[in-house]
N, C-alpha and C positions, 0 to 999 in steps of 0.2 A: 646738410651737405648734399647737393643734388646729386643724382645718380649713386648715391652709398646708399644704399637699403641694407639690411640683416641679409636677406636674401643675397644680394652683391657681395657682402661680408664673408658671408660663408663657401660661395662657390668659387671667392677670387683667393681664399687659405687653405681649400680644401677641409674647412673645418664641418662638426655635424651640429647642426642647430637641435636647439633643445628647448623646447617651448608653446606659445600660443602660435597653432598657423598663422593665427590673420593678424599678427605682427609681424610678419616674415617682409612687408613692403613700410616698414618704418623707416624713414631716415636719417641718420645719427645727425647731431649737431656738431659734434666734434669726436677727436679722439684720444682719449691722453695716457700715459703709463703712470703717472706720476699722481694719487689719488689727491695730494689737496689741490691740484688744478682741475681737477672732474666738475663739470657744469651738468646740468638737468639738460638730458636728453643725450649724454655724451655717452660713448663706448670706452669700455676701460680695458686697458690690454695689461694683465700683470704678468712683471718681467721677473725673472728669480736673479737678482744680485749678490754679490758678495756678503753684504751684510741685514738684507730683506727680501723676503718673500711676497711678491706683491699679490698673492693670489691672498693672501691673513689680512689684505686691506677690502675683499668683494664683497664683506657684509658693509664695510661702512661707505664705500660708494654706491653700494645698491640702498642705504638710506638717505645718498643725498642729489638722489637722483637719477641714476646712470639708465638709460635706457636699453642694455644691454651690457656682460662681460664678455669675454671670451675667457677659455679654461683650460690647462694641461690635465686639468683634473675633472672626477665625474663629481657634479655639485647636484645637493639635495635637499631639498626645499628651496629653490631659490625661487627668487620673489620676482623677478625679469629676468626674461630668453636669454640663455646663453650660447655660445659655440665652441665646443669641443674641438682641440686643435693638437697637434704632436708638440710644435714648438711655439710660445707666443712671440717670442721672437723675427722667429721665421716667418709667421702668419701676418705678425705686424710690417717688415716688410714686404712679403704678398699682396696686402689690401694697399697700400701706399703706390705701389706701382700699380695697381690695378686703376686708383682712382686717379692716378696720374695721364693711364691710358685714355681719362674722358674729358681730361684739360685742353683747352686751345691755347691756353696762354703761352708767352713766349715765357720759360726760364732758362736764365742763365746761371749756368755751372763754372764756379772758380775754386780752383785747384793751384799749388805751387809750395813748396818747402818755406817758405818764408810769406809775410804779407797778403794771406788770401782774408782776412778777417778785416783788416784795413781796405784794400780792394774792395770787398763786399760792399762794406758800408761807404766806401766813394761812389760804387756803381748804382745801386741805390738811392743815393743820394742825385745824382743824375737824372736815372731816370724816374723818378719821384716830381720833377718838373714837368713832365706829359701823364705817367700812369701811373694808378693805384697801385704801391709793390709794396710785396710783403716779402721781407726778407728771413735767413736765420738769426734767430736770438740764440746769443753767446757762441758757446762753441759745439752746437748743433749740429756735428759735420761728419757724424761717424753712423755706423748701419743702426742707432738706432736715433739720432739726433736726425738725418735727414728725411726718414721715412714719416718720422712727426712733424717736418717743417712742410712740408708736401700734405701731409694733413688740414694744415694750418689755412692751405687756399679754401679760400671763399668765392662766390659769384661775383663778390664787389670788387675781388683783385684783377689787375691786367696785365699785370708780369710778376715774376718769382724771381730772386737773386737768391742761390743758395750753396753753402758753403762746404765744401766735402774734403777732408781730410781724412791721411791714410797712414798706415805704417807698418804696410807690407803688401807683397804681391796677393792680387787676386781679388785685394777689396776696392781697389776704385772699379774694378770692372762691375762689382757689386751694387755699387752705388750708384752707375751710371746707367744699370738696368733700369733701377727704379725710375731716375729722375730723368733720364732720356733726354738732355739738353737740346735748346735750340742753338744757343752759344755758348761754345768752351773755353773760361779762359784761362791761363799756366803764369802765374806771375817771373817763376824762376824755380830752377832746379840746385835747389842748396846741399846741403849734408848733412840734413837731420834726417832722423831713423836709419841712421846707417847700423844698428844692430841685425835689421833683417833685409836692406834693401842694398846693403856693401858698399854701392860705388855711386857717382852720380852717377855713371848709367845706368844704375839698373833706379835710381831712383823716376829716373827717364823713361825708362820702361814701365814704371809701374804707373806714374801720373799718366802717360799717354792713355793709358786703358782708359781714360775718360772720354777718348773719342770711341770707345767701343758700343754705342748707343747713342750717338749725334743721329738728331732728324739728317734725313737724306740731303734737305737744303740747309742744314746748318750751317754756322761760320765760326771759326775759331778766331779769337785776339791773342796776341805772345809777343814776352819781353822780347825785342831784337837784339839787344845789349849780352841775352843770356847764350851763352856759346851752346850750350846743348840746345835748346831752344832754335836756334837760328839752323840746325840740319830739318825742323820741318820743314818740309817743303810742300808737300801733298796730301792731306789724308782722304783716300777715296772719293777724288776728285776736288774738294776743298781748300783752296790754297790760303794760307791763312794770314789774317792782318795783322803787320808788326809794329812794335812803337818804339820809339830810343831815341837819341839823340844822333841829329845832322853831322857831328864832326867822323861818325862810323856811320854813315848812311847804307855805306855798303858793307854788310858783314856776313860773310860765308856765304854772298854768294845770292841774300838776302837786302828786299829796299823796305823803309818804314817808311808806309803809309802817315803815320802819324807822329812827327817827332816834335822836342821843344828847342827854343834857345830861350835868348836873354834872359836867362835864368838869375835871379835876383836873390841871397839868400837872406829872409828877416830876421833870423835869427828865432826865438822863442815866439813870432808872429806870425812863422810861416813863409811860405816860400811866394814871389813872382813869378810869371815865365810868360814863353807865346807858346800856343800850344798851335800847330802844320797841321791838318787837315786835308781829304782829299777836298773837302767843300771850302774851302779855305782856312786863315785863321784865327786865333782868339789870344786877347790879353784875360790873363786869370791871377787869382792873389788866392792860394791854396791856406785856409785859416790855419794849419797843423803844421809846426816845427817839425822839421827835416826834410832836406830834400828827394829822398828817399819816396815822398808822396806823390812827387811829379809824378812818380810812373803810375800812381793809383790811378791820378787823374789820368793818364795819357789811355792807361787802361779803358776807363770810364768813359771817354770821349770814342774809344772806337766802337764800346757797347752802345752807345746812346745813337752812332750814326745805324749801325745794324739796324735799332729800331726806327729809323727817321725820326732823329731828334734834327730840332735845329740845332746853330749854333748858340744861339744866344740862351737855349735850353740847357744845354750844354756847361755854358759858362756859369749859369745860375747854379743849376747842381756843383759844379766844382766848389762854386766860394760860398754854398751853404753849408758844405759837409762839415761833421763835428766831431771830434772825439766822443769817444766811448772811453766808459769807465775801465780800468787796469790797462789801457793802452793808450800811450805817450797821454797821459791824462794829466795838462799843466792844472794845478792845485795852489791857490794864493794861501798859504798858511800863515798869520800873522804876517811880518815882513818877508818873507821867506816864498822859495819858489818849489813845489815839491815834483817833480815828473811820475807819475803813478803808473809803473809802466812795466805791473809785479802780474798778470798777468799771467805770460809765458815767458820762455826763455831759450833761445838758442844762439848757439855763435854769431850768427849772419844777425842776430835779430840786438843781441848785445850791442855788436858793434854799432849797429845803426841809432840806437840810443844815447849812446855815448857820444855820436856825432852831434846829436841833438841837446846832450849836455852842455857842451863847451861854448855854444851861444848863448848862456847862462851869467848872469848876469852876479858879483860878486862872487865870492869863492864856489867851485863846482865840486862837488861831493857825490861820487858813483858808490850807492850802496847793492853792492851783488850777491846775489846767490849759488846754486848750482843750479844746471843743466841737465833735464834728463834725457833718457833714452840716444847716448852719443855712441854708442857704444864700446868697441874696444881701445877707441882714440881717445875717450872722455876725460884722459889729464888733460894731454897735448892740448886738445881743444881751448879745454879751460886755460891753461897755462897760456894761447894764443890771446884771449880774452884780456887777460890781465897784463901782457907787453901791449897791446892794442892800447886800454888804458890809461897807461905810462905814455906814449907814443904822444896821443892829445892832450898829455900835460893836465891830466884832471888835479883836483890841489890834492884831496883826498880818496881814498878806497876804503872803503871799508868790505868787506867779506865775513861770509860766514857759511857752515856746512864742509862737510868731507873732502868734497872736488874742488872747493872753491881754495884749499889749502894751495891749488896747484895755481890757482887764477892768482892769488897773494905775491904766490912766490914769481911767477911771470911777471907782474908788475914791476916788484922790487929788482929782479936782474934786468927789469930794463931801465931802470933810474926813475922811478917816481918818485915822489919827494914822500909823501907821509902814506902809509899801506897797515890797515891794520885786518889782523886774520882772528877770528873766534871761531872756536866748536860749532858753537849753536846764535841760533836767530835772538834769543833771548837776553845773551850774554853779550853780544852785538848792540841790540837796541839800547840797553843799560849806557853802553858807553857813547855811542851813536847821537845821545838824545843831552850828553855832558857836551861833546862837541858842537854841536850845533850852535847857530847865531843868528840872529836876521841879517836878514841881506843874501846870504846863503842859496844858492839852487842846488836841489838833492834828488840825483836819480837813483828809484826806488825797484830792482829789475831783478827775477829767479823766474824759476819753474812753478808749475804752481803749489806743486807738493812743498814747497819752503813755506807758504804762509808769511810770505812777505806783505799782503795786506795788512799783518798785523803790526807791521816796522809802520807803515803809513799811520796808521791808527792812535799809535804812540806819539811820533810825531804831531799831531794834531789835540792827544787832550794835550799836550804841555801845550805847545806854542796859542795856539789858537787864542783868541782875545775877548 
């Protein structure tokens, strides 16, 4: 990694080096927390977690290579320099923004309560038609997933997309230190984490802190559709590009640069539309069920012209993008359609699945989870979930888990036709896997602590052929 030397390491964490001077101008190859991804020559940063101690894995990285640790602790006889630090934590974000200070690349920073992981990989996906991008893998997006995706840049990359997620005041401003965006963008301000963020405004409040670290010549992208959204009007001279649909062109007061029509819906094939531009505009055939993705693309299109993409750039990333596993991830399981879309889970994000069910082709089967982190609302919520459900006439529900008791009963007072409620995941799949038939499409959707990959998994040894 050019410009990381030990030396750099240490003076960018305030750590004390401990070792051969005349390795002090070595340059690490990588840097990872996580010891079986350690490659020869890489720095290992160990993080004390809940249930491990990553400083008990420095002897076996320092045998398979590590050109260096870093330590909370004073190490004795070690076999490669290390650097003495207060927190690795700390230290790990230190060096992350340090070596981010000596990037020219453009990255962009996507942020919003719903859809920044689909976002990502549409923008990506875009701008992947002109430059080398390396994006975050998984869910990468918190102070210690972004300071290692920010590691992850190389000389052969030419832009960064990365993903930063928050769930309470004070960390996106965290995050923003490090990663210091060229472009910011807010897909929408939903109601998730309202245990510490209360309201959507203060949810608003706390995502903006992402413009607290934008290059002086940055630009910002923002849904125009989202009403909190749509009172930016200026960040420190910045006036920010919005996207939405023509029939609100004007919204608070706000015009969208970028919006769609003839929006076409395919059903489980994905969506149509034209996508407006200020450079003009483009026919696109989005591969991903639900419409809900236009705004990925619409998103994508205003990132890609920031970078001077072309148009037909542009169109090519749209209709190359592709699902990622646990999200809306259609699955041909014997004759059977399975939606994999167990993932995450929150209100906004249910609902949008469940729109994407009902273009499902033979009987449609929502099999749901709970919700975490909703806070003091976390029946209601759920109970919203499950009349939503009802609403689109899905044939079946299946549910399981504590909260999802309220998502059940939401269903059933609003007339669904078949609604069945289980304790547990286990006791669910049991019966889950009696009902099933081919022909069938089955949304597979909770938080991730439900371990609903494992309902998918079941599904698949039976059916499978």
């Amino acid at each position: 990694m050019k410009e990381l030397t030990l030396e750099h390491i240490a003076q960018a964490c305030h750590g004390t080096y401990v070792g051969d001077p005349a390795k002090l101008q070595t340059e690490i190859a990588g840097a990872v927390t996580d010891s079986r991804e350690l490659e020869e020559g890489y720095l290992f940063i160990p993080i004390k977690g809940a249930r491990a101690d990553g400083h008990d894995f420095i002897p076996q990285v320092i045998g398979k290579g590590a050109a260096a640790v870093l330590s909370e602790k004073e190490l004795t006889d070690c076999a490669v320099p290390y650097i003495q630090v207060a927190s690795s934590e700390q230290a790990l974000k230190d060096i992350a923004e340090y070596y981010r200070s000596q990037l020219t690349i453009p990255i962009v920073g996507i942020t919003g309560s719903v859809g920044k992981t689909s976002t990502k990989e549409m923008i990506a996906s875009v701008l992947s038609e002109k430059y080398s991008v390396l994006k975050t893998r998984g869910n990468f997006n918190n102070e210690i997933g972004l300071p290692l995706t920010l590691l992850r840049i190389r000389e052969e990359h030419q832009a960064a997309v990365v993903e930063m997620g928050i769930s309470d005041f004070g960390e996106m401003h965290r995050l923003a230190k490090i990663a210091r965006p060229d472009i910011c963008v807010i897909t929408n301000i939903g109601i998730c984490h309202l245990e510490n963020l209360k309201t959507r405004d203060g949810i608003l409040q706390a995502k903006s802190e992402i413009f607290d670290y934008i290059k002086p010549q940055g630009q910002i992208v923002l849904n125009g559709e989202d009403d909190k959204l749509a009172t930016i009007k200026d960040v420190s001279g910045i006036r920010p590009i919005f996207y939405g649909f023509p029939q609100e062109q004007e919204n608070n007061g706000i015009c969208k640069e970028i919006y769609a029509d003839q929006v076409e819906n395919c059903g489980l094939k994905g969506v149509k539309a034209q996508i407006h531009t200020p450079k003009g505009a483009i026919q696109v055939h989005i591969p991903i069920p639900g419409e809900h993705n236009l705004f990925n693309a619409m998103a994508a299109a205003g990132v890609g012209l920031c970078l001077g993409m072309e148009l037909s750039q542009i169109k090519a990333g749209i209709e190359h993008a592709e699902t990622i596993g646990g999200r809306s991830n259609l699955m041909e399981i014997g004759d059977m359609i399975v939606i994999d879309d167990c993932y995450n889970a929150n209100p906004v994000s249910m609902r949008a699945s469940l729109d994407v069910l009902v273009y499902g082709l033979g009987r449609t089967i929502a099999v749901l989870g709970d919700m975490g982190e909703l806070g003091e609302n976390e029946k209601h919520l759920h109970y919203g979930v499950g009349e939503y459900a009802a609403r689109k006439q899905v044939d079946a529900i299946f549910c399981a888990g504590a909260l999802s008791r309220e998502m059940a009963r939401g269903a059933r007072e609003a007339g669904a036709g078949q609604v069945f409620y289980f304790e547990t995941r286990e006791e669910m799949t049991e019966h889950l896997l009696e009902y099933l038939k081919e022909g069938d499409t089955v949304l597979v959707k909770a938080s991730h602590f439900m371990e609903f990959p494992k309902v998918v998994e079941s599904i698949k040894a039976k059916f499978n052929n």
